[in-house]
C-alpha positions, 0 to 999 in steps of 0.5 A, a space after each residue: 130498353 132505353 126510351 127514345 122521347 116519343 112525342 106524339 105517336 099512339 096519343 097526343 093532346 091538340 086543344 084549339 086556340 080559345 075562339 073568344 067566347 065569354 066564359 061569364 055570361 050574363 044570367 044564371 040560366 041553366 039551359 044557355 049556359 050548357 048551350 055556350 059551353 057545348 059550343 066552346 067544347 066543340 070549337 075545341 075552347 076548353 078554357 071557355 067550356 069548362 067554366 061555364 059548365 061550372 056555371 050551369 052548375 052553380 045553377 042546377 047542381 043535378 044538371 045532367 048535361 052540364 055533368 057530361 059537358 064538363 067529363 068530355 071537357 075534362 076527358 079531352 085535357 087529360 083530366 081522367 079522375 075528374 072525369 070519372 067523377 063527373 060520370 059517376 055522379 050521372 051514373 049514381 042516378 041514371 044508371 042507363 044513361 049511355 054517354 055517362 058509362 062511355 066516358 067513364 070507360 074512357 075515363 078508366 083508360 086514361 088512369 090506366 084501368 083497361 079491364 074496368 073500362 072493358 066492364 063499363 063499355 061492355 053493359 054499353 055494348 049490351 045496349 047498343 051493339 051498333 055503338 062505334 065508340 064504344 067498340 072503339 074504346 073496347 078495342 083500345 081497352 082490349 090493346 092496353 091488356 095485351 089482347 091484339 086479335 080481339 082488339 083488332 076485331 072490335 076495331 074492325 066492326 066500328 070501322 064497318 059501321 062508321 069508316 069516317 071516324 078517325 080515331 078508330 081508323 088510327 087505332 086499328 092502325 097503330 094495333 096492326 103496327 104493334 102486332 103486324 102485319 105492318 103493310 096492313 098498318 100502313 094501308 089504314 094509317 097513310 090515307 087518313 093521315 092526310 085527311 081533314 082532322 088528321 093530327 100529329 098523333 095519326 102521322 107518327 103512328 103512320 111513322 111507326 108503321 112504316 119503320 115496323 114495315 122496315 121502310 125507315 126512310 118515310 118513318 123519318 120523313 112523317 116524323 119530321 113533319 112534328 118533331 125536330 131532326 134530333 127527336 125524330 132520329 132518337 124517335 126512329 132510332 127506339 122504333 128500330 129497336 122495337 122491329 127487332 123485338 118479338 112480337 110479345 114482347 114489342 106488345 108489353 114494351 109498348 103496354 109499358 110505355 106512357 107514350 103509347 098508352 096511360 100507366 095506372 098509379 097516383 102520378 099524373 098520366 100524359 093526356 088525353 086517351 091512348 090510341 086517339 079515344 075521343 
């Protein structure tokens, strides 16, 4: 099947304008450069964030914190090998500590190694069974395998434990999208796709379910809101194709398709995570 260019729906990157901090503070201290550089990573400054994560450590080579500031900085620009790199090198010597094996599961996504991330995000689970990211990212490493039902009811108990936390919201939608039914897919997607922290990757996964939902007059609409007349006809045009596919196949054409979730081999995957993972 030919692809239609699909920009935005199942992932996409948005980094925030650089919001001006100092990548080259004065001092060497370890302790105020972490501090800037979570401050730079949280207004979504990653230009600023990772030098000076760097900085910190030039400082303390061992910095824990500095390691992991600087995997979720290289998470969030799609940079999942040197993530991974970054959390395994926490893991080397702290092997319980949880955010390390988080964002290596993250990370294994993102290079298209769902059935590693699910072995890391497992012994997270095993610690805290109440953690919502990690049945998120769970979820999304059992989606990427073809595995819906069982995705469907991880997402379910993250949603249960923080049903603010948009990612996981996007997910469950878009994993209803793909499996039905899509009534359901859009009843998840349309009230956050409006909400405070929504982005262009919610409202085409919205898209995508109102055209699964066969309602492809508001697929066009919620496309066009990111996308130009052209894209979002071709981008209509392939989710088309898809309704008409059986379910089995629509999952593995969907599984296939770095658009919606990242492909493992040596070539550079779209960033950041599939399915929003943050």
């Amino acid at each position: 099947m030919k692809l239609a260019p699909i920009v935005v729906a199942g992932l996409t990157l948005i980094v925030a304008a650089c919001t001006g901090v100092d990548p080259h503070p004065r001092g060497d201290d370890y302790d105020a450069s972490v501090k800037r550089a979570d401050e730079a990573r949280q207004a979504g400054d990653l230009d600023s964030a990772i030098p000076l994560y760097s900085r910190a450590l030039q400082t303390n080579p061992q910095g824990v914190e500095a390691k992991l500031g600087l995997g979720q900085s290289y998470l969030s620009i799609g940079a999942s090998n040197e993530a991974a790199a970054q959390f395994r090198d926490v893991l080397s010597t702290r092997e319980s500590n949880i955010p390390a094996r988080r964002g290596l599961a993250s990370a294994l996504i993102g290079m298209g190694q769902p059935s590693l991330a699910e072995e890391q995000i497992a012994v997270v689970l095993q610690s805290d069974a109440s953690d919502y990211r990690a049945l998120n990212v769970l979820g999304v490493a059992l989606d990427m395998q073809g595995r819906h039902a069982e995705a469907q009811a991880n997402y379910r108990r993250a949603i249960q434990l923080a049903p603010d936390y948009l990612p996981t919201r996007s997910n469950f939608g878009l994993s209803l999208a793909i499996t039905g039914p899509p009534q359901d897919a859009v009843a998840q997607l349309a009230p956050i796709a409006t909400a405070r922290g929504s982005d262009a990757r919610i409202r085409q996964n919205l898209a995508f379910a109102y055209a699964m939902a066969g309602d492809f007059e508001n697929a066009l609409q919620i496309s066009r809101k990111d996308l130009d007349e052209k894209s979002a006809q071709r981008q209509l045009y392939y989710f088309m194709q898809l309704r008409a596919l059986p379910v089995e196949q629509r999952s593995l054409e969907i599984r296939r398709n770095p658009n919606f979730m990242p492909q493992s081999g040596p070539a550079p995957q779209p960033p950041p995570m599939p399915f929003g993972i943050t």
